[in-house]
N, C-alpha and C positions, 0 to 999 in steps of 0.2 A: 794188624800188620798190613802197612800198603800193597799193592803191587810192586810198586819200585823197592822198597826196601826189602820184598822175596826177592825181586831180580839183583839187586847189588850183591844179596849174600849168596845166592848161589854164582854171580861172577866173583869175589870173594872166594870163594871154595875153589872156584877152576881155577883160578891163577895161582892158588895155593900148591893145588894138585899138580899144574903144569911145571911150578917152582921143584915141585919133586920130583917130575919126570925128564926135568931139563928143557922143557920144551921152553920156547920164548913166551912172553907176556903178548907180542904180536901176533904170533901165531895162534895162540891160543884163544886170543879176543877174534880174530880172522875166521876161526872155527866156530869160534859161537855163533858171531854175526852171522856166518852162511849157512847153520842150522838154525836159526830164530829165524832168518829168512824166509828158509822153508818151510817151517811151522805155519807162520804168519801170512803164505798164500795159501795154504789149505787152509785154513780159518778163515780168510778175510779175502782172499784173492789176490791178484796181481797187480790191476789199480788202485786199490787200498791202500797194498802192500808196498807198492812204486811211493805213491804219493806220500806217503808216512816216513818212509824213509830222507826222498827228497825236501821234507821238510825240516829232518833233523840234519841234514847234512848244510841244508840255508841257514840252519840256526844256530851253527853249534859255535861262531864266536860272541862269549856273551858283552865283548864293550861294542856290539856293533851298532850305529845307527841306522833304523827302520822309519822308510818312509809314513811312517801313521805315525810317527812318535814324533812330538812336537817340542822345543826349546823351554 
């Protein structure tokens, strides 16, 4: 099992869980995000931490074109 496919199913399970709690889908991924956040500067630090995130936030539309990618 990857990393990612642990992390999908346990966001899987919270949004299940929050589906039962009534809480929203946003709310609930909002809470994750700022607890995985946290985890991931005591593990890694805060420029790690920064830089990892700002790069998933540059990346997250996938039709986008990127200067190094060529015709």
């Amino acid at each position: 099992m990857s990393a990612y496919s642990i992390a999908r199913h346990h966001i899987d399970t919270a949004l299940h869980a929050a589906e039962g709690e009534r809480i929203s889908r946003g709310d609930c991924l909002h809470a994750m995000l700022v607890t995985i956040a946290q985890a991931l500067v005591k593990e890694r630090g805060i420029p790690d931490t920064k830089s990892a995130l700002e790069f998933q936030m540059n990346n997250l539309a996938e039709d986008a074109d990127y200067e190094f990618m060529r015709p």
